[in-house]
C-alpha positions as semicolon CSV with decimal commas, in nm:
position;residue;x (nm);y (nm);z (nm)
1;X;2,459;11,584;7,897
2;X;2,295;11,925;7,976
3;X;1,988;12,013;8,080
4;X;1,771;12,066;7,735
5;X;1,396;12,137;7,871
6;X;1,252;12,457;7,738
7;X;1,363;12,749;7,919
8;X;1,082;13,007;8,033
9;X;1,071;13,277;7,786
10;X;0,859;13,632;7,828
11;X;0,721;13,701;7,485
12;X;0,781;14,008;7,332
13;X;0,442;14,145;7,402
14;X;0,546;14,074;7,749
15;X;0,826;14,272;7,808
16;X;0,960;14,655;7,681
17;X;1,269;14,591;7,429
18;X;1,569;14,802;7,512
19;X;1,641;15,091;7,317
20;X;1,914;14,990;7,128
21;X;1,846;14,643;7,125
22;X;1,665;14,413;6,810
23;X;1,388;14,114;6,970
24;X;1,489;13,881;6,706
25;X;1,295;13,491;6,640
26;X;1,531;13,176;6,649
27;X;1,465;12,989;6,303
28;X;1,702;12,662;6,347
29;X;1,904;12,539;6,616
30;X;2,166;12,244;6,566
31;X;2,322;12,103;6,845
32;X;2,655;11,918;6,760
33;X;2,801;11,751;7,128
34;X;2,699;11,801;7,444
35;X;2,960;12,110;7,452
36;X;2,816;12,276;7,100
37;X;2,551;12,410;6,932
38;X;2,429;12,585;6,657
39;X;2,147;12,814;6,627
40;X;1,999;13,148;6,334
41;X;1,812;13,368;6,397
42;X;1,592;13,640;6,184
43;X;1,788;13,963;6,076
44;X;1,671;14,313;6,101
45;X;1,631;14,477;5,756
46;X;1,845;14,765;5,931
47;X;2,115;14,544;6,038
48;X;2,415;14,635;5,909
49;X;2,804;14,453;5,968
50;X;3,152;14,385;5,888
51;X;3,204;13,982;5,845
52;X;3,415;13,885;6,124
53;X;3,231;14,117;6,404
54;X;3,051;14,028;6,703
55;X;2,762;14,173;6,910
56;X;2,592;14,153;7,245
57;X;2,336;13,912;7,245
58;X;2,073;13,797;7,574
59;X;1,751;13,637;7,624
60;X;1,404;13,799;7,732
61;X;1,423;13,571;8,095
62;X;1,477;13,834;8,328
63;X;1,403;14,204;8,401
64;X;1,739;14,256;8,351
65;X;1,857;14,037;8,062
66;X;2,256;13,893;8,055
67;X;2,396;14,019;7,733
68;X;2,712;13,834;7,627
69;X;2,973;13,893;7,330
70;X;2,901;13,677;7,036
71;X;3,089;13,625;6,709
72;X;2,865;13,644;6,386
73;X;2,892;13,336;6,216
74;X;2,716;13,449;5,907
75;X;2,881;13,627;5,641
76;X;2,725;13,968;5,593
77;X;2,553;13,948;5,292
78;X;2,312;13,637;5,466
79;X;1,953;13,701;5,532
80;X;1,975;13,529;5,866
81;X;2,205;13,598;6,162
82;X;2,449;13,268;6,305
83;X;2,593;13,206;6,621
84;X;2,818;12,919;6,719
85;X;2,794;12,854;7,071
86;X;2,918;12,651;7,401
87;X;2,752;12,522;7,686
88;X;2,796;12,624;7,974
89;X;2,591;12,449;8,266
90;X;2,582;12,727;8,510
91;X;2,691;13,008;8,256
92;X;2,454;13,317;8,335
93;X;2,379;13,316;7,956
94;X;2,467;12,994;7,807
95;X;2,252;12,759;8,082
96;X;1,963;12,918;7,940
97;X;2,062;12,967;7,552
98;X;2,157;12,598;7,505
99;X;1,781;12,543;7,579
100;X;1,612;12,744;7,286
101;X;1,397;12,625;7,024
102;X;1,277;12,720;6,675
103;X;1,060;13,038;6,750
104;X;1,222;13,166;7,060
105;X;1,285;13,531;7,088
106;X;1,692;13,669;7,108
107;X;1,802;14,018;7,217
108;X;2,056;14,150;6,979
109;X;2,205;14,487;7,027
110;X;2,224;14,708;6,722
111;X;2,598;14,790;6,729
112;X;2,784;14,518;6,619
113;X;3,243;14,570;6,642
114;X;3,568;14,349;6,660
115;X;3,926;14,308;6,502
116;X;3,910;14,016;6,340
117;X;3,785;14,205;5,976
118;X;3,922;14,223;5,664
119;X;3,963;14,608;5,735
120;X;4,220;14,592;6,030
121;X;4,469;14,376;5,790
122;X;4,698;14,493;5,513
123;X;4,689;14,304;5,200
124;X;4,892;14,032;5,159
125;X;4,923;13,650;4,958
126;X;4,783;13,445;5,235
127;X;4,574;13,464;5,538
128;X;4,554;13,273;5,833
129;X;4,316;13,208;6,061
130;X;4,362;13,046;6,386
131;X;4,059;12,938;6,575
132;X;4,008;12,678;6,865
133;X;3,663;12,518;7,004
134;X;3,398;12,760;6,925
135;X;3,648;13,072;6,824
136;X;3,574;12,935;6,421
137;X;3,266;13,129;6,419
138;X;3,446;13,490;6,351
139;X;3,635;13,313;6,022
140;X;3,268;13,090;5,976
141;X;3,127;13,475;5,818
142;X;3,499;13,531;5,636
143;X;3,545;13,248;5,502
144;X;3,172;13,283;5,267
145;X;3,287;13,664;5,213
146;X;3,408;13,764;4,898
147;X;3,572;14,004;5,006
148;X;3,855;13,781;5,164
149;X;3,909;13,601;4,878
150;X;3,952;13,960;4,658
151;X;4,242;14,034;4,958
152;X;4,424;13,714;4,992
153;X;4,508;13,481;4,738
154;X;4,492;13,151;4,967
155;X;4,303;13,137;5,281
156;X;4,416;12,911;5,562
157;X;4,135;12,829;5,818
158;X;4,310;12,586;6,149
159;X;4,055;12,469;6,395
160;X;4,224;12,280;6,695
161;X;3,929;12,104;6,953
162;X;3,964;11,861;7,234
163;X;3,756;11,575;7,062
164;X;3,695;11,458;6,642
165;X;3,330;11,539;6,706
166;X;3,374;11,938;6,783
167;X;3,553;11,965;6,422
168;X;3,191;11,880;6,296
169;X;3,069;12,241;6,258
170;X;3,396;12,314;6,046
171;X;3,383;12,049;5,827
172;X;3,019;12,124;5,747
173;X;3,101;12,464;5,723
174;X;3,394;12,447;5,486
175;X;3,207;12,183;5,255
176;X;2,894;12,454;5,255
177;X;3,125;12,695;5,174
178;X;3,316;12,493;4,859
179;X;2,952;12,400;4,692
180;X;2,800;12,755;4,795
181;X;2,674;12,887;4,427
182;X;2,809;13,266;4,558
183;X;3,120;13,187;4,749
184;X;3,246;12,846;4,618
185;X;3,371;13,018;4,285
186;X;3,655;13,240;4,468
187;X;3,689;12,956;4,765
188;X;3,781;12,642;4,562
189;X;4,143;12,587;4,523
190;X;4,213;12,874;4,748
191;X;4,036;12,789;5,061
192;X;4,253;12,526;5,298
193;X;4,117;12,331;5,605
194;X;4,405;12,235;5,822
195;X;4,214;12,094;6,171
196;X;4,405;11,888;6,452
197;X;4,327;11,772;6,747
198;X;4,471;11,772;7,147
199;X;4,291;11,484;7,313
200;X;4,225;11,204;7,099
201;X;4,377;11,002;6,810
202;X;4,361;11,179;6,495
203;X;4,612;11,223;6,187
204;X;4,772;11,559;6,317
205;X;4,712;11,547;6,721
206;X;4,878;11,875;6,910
207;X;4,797;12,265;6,964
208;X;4,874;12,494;6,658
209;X;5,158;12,672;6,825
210;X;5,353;12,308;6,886
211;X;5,234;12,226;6,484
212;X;5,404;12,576;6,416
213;X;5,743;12,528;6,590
214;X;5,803;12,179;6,473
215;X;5,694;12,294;6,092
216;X;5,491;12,051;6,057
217;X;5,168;12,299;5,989
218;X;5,408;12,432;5,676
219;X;5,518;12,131;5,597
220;X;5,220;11,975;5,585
221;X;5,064;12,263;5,393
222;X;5,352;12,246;5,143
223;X;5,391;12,634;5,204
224;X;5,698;12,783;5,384
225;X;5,739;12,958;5,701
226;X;5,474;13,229;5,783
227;X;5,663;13,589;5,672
228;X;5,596;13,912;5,709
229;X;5,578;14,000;5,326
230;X;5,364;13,740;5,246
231;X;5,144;13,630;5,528
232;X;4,874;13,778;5,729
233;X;4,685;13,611;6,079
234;X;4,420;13,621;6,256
235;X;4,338;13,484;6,596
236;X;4,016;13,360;6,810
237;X;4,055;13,124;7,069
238;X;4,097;13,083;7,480
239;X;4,322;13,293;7,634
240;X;4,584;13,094;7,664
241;X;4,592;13,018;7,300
242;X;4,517;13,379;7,232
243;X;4,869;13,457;7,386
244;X;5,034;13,205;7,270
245;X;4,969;13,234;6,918
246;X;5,009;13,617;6,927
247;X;5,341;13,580;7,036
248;X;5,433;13,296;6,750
249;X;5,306;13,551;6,515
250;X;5,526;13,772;6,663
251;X;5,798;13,539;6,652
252;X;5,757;13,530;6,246
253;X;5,789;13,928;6,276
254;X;5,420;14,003;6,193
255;X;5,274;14,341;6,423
256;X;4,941;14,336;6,559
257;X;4,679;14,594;6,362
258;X;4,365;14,748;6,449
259;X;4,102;14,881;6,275
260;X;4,201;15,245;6,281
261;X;4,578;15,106;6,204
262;X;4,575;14,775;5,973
263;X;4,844;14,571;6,002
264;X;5,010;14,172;6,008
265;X;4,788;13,987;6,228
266;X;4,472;14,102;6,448
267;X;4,333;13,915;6,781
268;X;3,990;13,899;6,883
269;X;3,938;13,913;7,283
270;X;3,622;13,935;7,352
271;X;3,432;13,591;7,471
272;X;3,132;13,452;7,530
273;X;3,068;13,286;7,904
């Protein structure tokens, strides 16, 4: 188990904020496994983002804070701002972020980016998004978007994790989303949770790209094989399964897009520690 005693934060008082950078307060923090954890924070009235984006994000504990790329795991209409982290023991960022508590300052920086938006992807019948261990919290903000559901007519959301108890935050998630009075009107029927898992027992054990080459993921799904006319992916996991499911995609004849070109399928690369 890690290390949770408070960490030793400067208050902002203490210290000058950045230009460019938002002193935010923690509101809630959730912590899931020893591995994962949970936490919201306050948003800036002039905060402005795409659902699926990330942004640099530190803590007030040194002269010279560690800023590392996070994935927004709120949608963008939310009033708060959520991150899904791991944890790290002797991460320069996440040794000390696992340790926060309600009322904790965060250092955001005002320009949030990423791939993995509804922008960078052409229309299509169904989306899927592929997400390992803590790489759900880009599709975590799509998934409660409108907007996805007014672009895709069925929305696929696979979470693959060593152990039962990581799929926790997804489960949560995707039941929030089904009962949420905004969302859960263009999510039901639509929205499909299709998690499996690598080192334990569980009802569909294996990594996505083995559950795609057998056909079991389709078959199980009762859809057919992904296709270039109908399907569209997105991707946010380790590197390895980064590359592996790129190339899958690939495989099915989808082409990677961009924001400034949309296309078939978009990967997100950047990481936290």
């Amino acid at each position: 188990m890690s290390d949770t005693s408070p960490i030793v934060q400067r208050k902002p008082s203490e210290f000058a904020v950045p230009a460019g950078v938002f002193a935010e307060t923690v509101t809630s923090v959730e912590h899931y496994t020893d591995r994962l954890f949970r936490f919201r924070i306050t948003r800036p009235p002039s905060f402005r983002f795409r659902s699926g984006e990330f942004v640099m994000i530190g803590l007030p504990n040194a002269d010279k804070p560690v800023y590392r790329a996070y994935s927004i795991a709120s949608p963008s209409w939310d009033e708060e701002i959520e991150f899904f982290s791991i944890k790290v023991p002797d991460g320069p960022l996440t040794e000390h972020l696992q340790k926060i508590q309600v009322g904790d300052t965060i250092l955001m920086r005002k320009k949030p980016t990423g791939t993995l938006v509804n922008d960078a992807l052409l229309p299509g019948k169904r989306v899927y998004m592929f997400s390992t261990g803590t790489g759900i919290a880009p599709f975590a903000s799509l998934i409660r978007d409108p907007e996805t559901y007014e672009k895709f007519n069925e929305v696929i959301l696979t979470h693959t994790c060593r152990e039962v108890s990581e799929l926790r935050y997804g489960q949560e998630l995707v039941k929030g989303c089904l009962e949420d009075p905004l969302v859960g009107e263009f999510a039901n029927g639509r929205l499909r949770h299709y998690t499996s898992i690598t080192r334990e027992d569980y009802p569909t054990r294996g990594r996505i790209t083995d559950l795609m080459v057998s056909g079991k993921l389709f078959d199980d799904l009762g859809v057919p094989a992904i296709n270039p006319e109908d399907d569209r992916g997105m991707i946010c996991g380790s590197m390895a399964m980064l590359n592996d499911t790129k190339e899958m995609l690939e495989g099915f004849g989808l082409v990677e897009g961009a924001n400034n070109k949309p296309a078939t399928f978009v990967v997100e690369r950047a990481f936290v520690d």
